[in-house]
Every structure is written in structure tokens, then in C-alpha cells.
C-alpha positions in Angstrom: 5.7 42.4 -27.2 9.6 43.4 -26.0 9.4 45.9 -29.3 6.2 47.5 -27.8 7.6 47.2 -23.7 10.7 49.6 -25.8 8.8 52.0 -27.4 6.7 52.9 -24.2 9.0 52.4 -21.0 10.3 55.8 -19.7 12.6 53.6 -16.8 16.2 53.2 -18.3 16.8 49.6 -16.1 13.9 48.7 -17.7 14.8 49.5 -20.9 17.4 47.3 -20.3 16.1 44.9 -19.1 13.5 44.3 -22.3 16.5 45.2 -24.2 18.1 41.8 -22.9 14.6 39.9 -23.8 14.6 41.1 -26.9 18.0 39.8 -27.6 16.9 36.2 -26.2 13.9 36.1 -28.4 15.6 37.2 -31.6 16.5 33.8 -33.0 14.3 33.4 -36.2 17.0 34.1 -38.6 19.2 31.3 -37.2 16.1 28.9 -36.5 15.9 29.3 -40.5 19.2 28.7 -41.7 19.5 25.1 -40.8 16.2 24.5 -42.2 17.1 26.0 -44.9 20.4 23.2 -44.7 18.1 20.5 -44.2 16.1 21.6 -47.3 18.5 22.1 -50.1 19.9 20.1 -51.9 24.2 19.7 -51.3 24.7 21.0 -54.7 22.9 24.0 -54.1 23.1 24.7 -50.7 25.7 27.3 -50.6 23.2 29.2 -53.1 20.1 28.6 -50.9 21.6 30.0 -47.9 23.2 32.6 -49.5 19.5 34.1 -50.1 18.7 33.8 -46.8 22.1 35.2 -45.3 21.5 38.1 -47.8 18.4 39.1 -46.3 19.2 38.8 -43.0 22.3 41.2 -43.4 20.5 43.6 -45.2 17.9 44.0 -43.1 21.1 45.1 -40.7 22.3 47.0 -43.2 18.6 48.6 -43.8 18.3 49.2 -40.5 21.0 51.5 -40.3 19.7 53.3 -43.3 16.4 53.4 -41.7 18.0 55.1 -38.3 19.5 57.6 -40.2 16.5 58.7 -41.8 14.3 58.5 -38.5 16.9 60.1 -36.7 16.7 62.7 -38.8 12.9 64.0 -39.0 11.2 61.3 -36.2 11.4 60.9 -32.9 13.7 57.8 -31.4 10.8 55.8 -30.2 9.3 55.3 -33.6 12.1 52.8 -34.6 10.6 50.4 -31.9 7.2 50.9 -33.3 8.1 50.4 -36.7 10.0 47.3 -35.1 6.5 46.1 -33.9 4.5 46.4 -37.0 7.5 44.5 -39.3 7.1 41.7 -36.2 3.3 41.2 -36.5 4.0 41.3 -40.1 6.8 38.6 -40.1 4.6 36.8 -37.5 1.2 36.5 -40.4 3.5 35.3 -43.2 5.3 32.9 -41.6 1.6 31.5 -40.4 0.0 31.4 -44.2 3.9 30.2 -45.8 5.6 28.1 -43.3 5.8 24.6 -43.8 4.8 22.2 -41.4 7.7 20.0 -41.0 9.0 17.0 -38.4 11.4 17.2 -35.6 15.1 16.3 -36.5 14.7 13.9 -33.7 11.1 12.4 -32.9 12.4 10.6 -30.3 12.8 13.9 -27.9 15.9 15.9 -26.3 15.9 17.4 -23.2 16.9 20.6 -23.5 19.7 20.8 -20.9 21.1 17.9 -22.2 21.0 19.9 -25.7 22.8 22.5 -24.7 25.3 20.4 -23.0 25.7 18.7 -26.5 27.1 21.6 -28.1 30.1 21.3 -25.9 30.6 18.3 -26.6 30.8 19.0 -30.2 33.4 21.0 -30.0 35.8 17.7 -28.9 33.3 15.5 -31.2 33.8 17.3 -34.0 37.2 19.4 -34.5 35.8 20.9 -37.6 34.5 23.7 -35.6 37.6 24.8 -34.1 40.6 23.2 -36.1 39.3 21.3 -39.0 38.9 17.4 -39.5 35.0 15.7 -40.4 34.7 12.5 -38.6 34.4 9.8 -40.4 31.4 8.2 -38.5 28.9 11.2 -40.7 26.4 9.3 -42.3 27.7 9.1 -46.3 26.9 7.3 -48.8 30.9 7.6 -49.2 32.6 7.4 -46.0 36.2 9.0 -46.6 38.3 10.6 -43.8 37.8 14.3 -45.1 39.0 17.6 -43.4 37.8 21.2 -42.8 39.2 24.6 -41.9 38.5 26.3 -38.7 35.3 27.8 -39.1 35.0 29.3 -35.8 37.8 31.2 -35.5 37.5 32.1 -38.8 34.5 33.6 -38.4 35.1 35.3 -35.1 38.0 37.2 -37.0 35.9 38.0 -40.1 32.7 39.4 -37.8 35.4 41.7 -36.0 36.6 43.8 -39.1 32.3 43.8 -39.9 31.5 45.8 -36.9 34.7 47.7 -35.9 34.1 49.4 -39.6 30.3 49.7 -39.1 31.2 51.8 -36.0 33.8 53.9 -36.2 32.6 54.5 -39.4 29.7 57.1 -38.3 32.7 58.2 -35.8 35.2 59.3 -39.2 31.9 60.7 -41.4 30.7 62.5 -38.8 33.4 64.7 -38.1 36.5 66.4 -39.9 37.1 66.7 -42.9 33.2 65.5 -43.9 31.4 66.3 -41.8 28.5 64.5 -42.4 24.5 64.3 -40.9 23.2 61.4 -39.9 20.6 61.1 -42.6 24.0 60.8 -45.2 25.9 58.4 -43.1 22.7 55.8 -42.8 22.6 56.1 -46.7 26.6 54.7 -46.6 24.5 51.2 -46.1 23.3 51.3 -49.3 26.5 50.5 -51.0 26.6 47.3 -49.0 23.4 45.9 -50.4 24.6 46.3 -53.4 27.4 43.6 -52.1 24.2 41.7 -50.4 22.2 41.3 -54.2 25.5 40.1 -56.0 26.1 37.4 -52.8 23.3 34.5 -54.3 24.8 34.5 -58.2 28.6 34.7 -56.9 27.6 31.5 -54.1 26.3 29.8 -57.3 28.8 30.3 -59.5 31.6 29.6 -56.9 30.8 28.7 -53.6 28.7 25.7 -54.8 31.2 24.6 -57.9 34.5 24.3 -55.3 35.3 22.9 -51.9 34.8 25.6 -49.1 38.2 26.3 -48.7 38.6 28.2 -51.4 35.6 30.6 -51.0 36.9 30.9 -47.5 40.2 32.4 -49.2 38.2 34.5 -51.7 36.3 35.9 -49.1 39.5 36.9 -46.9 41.0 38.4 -49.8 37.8 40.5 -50.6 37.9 41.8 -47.4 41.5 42.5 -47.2 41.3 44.6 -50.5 38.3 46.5 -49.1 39.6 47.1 -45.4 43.4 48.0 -46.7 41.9 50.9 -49.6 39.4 51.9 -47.0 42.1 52.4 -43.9 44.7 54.1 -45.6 43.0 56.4 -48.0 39.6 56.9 -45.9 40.8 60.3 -44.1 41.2 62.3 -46.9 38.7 60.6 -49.6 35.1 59.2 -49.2 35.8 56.4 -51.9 37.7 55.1 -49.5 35.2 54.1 -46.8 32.6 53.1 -50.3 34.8 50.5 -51.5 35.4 49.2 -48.1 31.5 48.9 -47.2 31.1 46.9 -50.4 33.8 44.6 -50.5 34.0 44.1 -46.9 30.7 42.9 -46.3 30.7 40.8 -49.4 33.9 39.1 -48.3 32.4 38.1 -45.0 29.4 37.0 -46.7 31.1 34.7 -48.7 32.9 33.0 -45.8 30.0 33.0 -43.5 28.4 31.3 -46.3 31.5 28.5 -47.4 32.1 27.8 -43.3 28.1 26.7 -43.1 28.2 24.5 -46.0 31.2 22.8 -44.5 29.7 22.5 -40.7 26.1 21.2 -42.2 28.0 18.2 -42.9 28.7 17.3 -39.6 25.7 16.9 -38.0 22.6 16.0 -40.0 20.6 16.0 -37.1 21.7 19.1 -35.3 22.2 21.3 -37.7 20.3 23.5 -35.7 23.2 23.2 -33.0 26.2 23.0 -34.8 25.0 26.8 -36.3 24.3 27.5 -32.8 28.2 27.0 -31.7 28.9 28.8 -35.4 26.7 32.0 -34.5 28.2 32.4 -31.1 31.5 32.4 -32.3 30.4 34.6 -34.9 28.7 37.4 -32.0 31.7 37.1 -30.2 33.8 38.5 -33.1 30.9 41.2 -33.7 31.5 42.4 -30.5 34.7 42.0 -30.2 35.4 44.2 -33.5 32.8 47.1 -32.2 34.5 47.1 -28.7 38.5 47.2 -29.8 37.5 49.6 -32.9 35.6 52.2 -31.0 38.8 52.0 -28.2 41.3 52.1 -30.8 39.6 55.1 -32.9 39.5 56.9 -30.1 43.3 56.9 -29.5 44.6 56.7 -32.8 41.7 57.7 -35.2 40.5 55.5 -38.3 43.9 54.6 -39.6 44.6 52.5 -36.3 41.0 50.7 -35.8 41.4 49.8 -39.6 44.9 48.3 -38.7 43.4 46.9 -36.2 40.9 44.8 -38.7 43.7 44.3 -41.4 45.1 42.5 -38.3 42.4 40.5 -37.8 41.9 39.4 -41.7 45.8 38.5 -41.3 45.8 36.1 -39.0 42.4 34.6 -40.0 44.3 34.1 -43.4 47.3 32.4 -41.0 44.9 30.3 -39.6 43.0 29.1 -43.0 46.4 28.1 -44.8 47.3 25.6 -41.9 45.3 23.0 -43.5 44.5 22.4 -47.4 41.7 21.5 -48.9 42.8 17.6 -48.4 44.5 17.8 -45.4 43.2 14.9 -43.0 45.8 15.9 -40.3 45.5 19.1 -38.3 47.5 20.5 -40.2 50.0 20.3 -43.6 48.9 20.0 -47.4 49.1 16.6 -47.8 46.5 15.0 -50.3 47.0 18.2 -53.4 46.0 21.6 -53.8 42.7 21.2 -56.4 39.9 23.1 -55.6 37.6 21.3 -57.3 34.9 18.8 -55.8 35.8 15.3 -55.8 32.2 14.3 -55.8 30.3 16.8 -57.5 26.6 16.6 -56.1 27.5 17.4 -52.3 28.1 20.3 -50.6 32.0 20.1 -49.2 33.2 17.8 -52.4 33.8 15.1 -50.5 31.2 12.5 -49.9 27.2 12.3 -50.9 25.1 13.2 -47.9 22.0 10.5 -47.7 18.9 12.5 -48.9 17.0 14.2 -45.6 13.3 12.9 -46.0 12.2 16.4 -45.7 14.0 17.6 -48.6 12.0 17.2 -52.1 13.6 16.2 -54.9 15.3 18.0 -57.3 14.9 18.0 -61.1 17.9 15.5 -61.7 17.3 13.0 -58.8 13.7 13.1 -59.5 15.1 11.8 -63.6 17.8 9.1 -61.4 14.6 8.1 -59.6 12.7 7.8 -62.3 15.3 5.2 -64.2 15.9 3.8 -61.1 12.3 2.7 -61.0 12.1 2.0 -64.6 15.0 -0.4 -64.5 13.4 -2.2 -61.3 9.8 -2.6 -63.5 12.3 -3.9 -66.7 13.9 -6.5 -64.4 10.8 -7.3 -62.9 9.8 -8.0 -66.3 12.1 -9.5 -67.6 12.2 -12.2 -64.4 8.9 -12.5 -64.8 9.2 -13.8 -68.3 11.6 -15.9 -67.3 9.4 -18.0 -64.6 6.9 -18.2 -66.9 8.5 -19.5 -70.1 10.3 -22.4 -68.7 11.7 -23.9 -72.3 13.9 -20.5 -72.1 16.1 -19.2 -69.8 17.6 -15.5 -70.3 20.6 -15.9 -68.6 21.4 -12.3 -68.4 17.9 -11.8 -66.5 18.3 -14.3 -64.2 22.1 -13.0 -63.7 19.7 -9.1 -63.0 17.6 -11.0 -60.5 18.3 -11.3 -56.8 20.0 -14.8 -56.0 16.8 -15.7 -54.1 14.4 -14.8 -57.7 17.3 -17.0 -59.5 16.4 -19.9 -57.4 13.3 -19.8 -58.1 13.6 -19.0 -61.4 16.1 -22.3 -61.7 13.5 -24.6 -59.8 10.7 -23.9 -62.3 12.5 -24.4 -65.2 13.9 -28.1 -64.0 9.8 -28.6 -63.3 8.8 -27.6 -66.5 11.6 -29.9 -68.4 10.3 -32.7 -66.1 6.6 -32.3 -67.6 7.9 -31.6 -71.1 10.1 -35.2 -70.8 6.9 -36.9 -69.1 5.0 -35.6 -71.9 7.6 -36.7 -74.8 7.2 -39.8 -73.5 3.4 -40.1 -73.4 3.6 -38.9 -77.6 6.1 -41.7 -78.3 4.1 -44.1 -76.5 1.2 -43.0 -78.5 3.2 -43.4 -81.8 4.1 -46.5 -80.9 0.5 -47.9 -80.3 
């Protein structure tokens, strides 16, 4: 409904004003990411969100592509009608495909006091600002485990994203290119191509070590892209190409290792603790777009992209405080592997308890399976125990609970009672 209110308004405080609205309302994307947390397994969770945090970044980068071309031969207004019929569209699939799933918390949360709780995480947990998991998170294995600063990592990360999407059209469209608008909206397509490749690199890395070090690889992507495209941007376009791709894949990646580390913290506020992560992560955004557009505009492209190299710098400074083992604040105590300690979880640390929501995969479904196959075989096997009382398996009643034992114990001394009562009867017998 705000789409439509922007497409027909004509009063610029109105415009506005639905502007705001529309801003309020827009959450999908992050309602969907901790379902998408509660869903998957550990293992592959970096992977799963990584498809979801692929399409909701192209469809920024799409958008942008999409202006161009709009701009170009349609009138303004027809990007808020378009906007309208993608809703409504969004809207029906999400009816036929969306499953009907429980509250985190049955009991009930009042809202206020929900908001109220994100504050409180950020003394509760320090993961979200300076790095250490509780050790009160419900695992299997409870080990004192740290994290990296997520949130400032991310708000330093989102800054170089949309200082270079801005001043970007401000360097393309003037000397020495020169370029329209339909061209510079087409500069989005290279960082799709960074979008399609984000799902097999989470797979291949993101899910195989701890966060940590995609965290690093990410910052390093970005620092390659950012540093070719400041420095050689004003007087070639390959400059600003490689940066599009490599910049938006870096923050991909780290957007995507920081989750997988912060949806262990909460299991049941997910939803919350990516709240804290995504306001951190706006700030950043526009952060980057306000002290890029001010800094092109004294110094040109070679000072806003300082500006982001900058940024990227000191989010790298902050990283490197704490290794991957670290269960101070800060220091390198515990090693430097970046392997997982525990392989099936998502931060290499300790197995999260399954969420009931989640189905199971095709390897716990075969652990279930023995599991339950084992339990039948000892059932079995007590069984056959109780009801041959001359014999007694030792290593089954050893398998059996202490109470199944007992009983298993107590039958036998009956049966030898009524076997000797009956040995005697027969050598009565014999004897008559």
C-alpha cells in the first residue's frame, strides 16, 4: 500500500512521510534470515544463508540496474509501480510456499519488553560488540568459546558498500567517461556475478572453518577490490569493475561468517540478535554513503576510496584482537587453527541441540536410525534375558538400565528356585 501512496502522491512531505513507512514495513528479508538459522542445519548454515543473503543483495544490486534503465526511457513513478506488482507478487508466494511454523517462545513476549532485551544483549552477550559466547548457550558441549566483534565489524564493512555504490555514479558520470545513466545501472551487473559465486564459496569455506577466518578472507577481498579500484579508477574503468565484484563479495562473505557466529547465541532470539546485527549493519550503510558523497565532493574518488581503505583497516585492527580461541577479550591464547573443533556445528566449537522445527538431515536421519536400531537390539536382547532364566547374558544385562538389570537378576534367582524345587520333586520320584 506505501508503494502505491509513492507512485501517486504529488505532496513532497507526503512523500516523505510514506517514504518513512515504507522503511518501517520493509522487514521481510530480516524476518527470514533467522528462520532460515533456525532451519538449517549448523553444518550448513553458512551455505543456507548465503542463498538468502544473495538474493537479498541482488535485488539491491538489481534495483540499481533496473533505475538505470527506467530512468532512461520511463517516467520516475513507474519504479514504485513496478515496486507494487513485485509486492503483491512476493505477498501470493509466500501464501501458497510458506510454512506454518511455532513461535520461538509459546509462552509470549511483550513487545516492549523485547525491544528492551536487545539492549540487554549487548552486556549479556559481548559477542556482539567484543567477542566472547557465554557459556550458559544450550550445547550439547558447554566449552567457554569466543567470537570476534561482529558489530563493528560489520558497521565498517557496510560503509566501504555504500560510499562506493555512491560516488560511484558521481566518478562515471562525469570526466573522463562520461557515462548515461542507463551504462552506469548496468555497473551492477558485475556484482551479481560476486552474488552467484557467494553460496558455493560459503560451502566450500565458510561452513568447513570457524568464522574467524572467512571474516579475514572477506576483509582481504575487499581490501584488494577497494585499493585497485581507488587508485587506478580515474583514469581506467577496470578499476571501478574489479572493485564492484570483489567488494561486494568480501562483505558478503563476512555478513555471512558474523551471522553464523551470532546464531549461536541465542537460539531463541535469533530473530533479535540479527536485529542488533542489521542495525549495526545500516548504521555503517549510511554512514559510508554520508562521508563518501562529503569526501568526493572535496577531494574526488581517490579520497572517498581512502576513506573506505580506512575503514577496511581498522575493521582488520579490530578482527586480529582476538583469535580464533581466544576466551579473553583479547590475545591469541588457545592456537591459531582454523579448523572446526567439532565438525557438525556452525562456529566449531560445540553441537547446538537440534531446534524441533528443523528436519533432519540425511546423516542424522542414518544416526537416528542406528540409534533406534540399537535401542530395539537391546530391548531384545533384555528381553531374552528375562525370559530364559537358565541363562544370563552378562553383556546384555551390563546394556540394560540398572533398574531392567534388577529385574532381570530377580527372575533369574526365581527361576533357579523352581528349577531346584523341581530337581527335587524328580529325585524324590527316583527314589520311590
Amino acid at each position: 500500500m506505501c508503494s502505491i501512496g509513492l507512485a501517486t502522491t504529488k505532496q513532497l512531505n507526503a512523500f516523505i512521510a510514506i517514504q518513512f513507512l515504507t522503511g518501517v514495513a520493509t522487514v521481510t528479508p530480516q524476518i527470514m534470515l533467522p528462520l532460515v538459522g533456525d532451519l538449517a542445519p549448523p553444518a550448513r548454515r553458512a551455505s543456507a544463508m548465503s542463498i538468502v543473503v544473495s538474493g537479498l543483495t541482488m535485488g539491491i544490486l538489481v534495483a540499481r540496474v533496473l533505475s538505470g534503465i527506467m530512468t532512461e526511457y520511463l517516467h520516475w513513478r513507474s519504479v514504485f509501480w513496478l515496486s507494487v506488482a513485485l509486492q503483491y507478487t512476493i505477498w501470493i508466494l509466500l501464501y501458497l510456499f510458506m510454512p506454518d511454523y511455532p513461535s520461538s517462545n509459546p509462552s509470549g513476549l511483550n513487545y516492549f519488553k523485547m525491544l528492551w532485551s536487545m539492549l540487554i544483549m549487548l552486556t549479556k552477550h559481548p559477542v556482539l560488540v567484543q567477542g566472547e559466547l557465554p557459556t550458559h548457550v544450550t550445547f550439547k558441549t558447554k566449552l567457554k568459546t569466543d567470537h570476534h566483534p561482529a558489530c563493528f565489524i560489520t558497521f565498517l564493512t557496510a560503509a566501504t558498500f555504500t560510499s562506493f555504490w555512491t560516488t560511484l555514479t558521481f566518478l562515471l558520470s562525469g570526466d573522463p567517461y562520461n557515462y548515461s545513466t542507463l551504462v552506469i545501472g548496468l555497473f551492477a551487473l558485475v556484482g551479481i556475478v560476486s552474488m552467484l559465486i557467494g553460496p558455493f564459496h560459503a560451502r566450500a569455506i565458510i561452513d568447513r572453518f570457524v568464522p574467524i577466518f572467512s571474516v579475514l578472507l572477506g576483509m582481504v577481498y575487499c581490501l584488494i577490490g577497494i585499493s585497485l579500484g581507488t587508485y587506478t579508477g580515474t583514469f581506467t574503468v577496470a578499476g571501478p569493475v574489479i572493485q564492484a565484484f570483489f567488494n561486494d563479495f568480501g562483505m558478503q562473505t563476512c555478513q555471512i561468517a558474523n551471522r553464523t557466529a551470532l546464531f549461536a547465541v541465542e537460539p531463541k532470539g535469533r530473530s533479535r540478535v540479527n536485529t542488533v546485527f542489521m542495525v549495526a549493519t545500516f548504521c555503517g550503510q549510511l554512514v559510508g554513503t554520508s562521508v563518501g558523497s562529503n569526501l568526493y565532493d572535496r577531494g574526488g574518488w581517490i579520497a572517498s576510496g581512502s576513506y573506505s581503505m580506512g575503514s577496511i583497516g581498522a575493521a582488520l585492527i579490530v578482527c586480529l584482537l582476538r583469535g580464533p580461541w581466544e576466551t579473553g577479550w583479547i590475545g591469541w591464547h588457545g592456537g591459531w587453527s582454523i579448523r572446526k573443533k567439532v565438525a557438525n556445528s556452525s562456529d566449531g566449537k560445540g553441537v547446538e541441540e537440534r531446534n524441533p522445527l528443523r528436519r533432519l538431515n540425511t546423516s542424522e536421519k542414518l544416526e537416528d536410525q542406528m540409534k533406534r536400531d540399537q535401542a530395539q537390539r537391546d530391548l531384545e536382547r533384555g528381553d531374552a534375558v528375562l525370559h530364559e532364566p537358565g541363562r544370563c547374558d552378562q553383556e546384555a544385562v551390563n546394556a540394560m538400565g540398572v533398574e531392567k538389570a534388577l529385574e532381570g537378576r530377580a527372575a533369574k534367582d526365581e527361576a533357579d528356585e523352581v528349577y531346584g524345587e523341581d530337581e527335587k520333586v524328580s529325585s524324590s520320584e527316583r527314589r520311590v
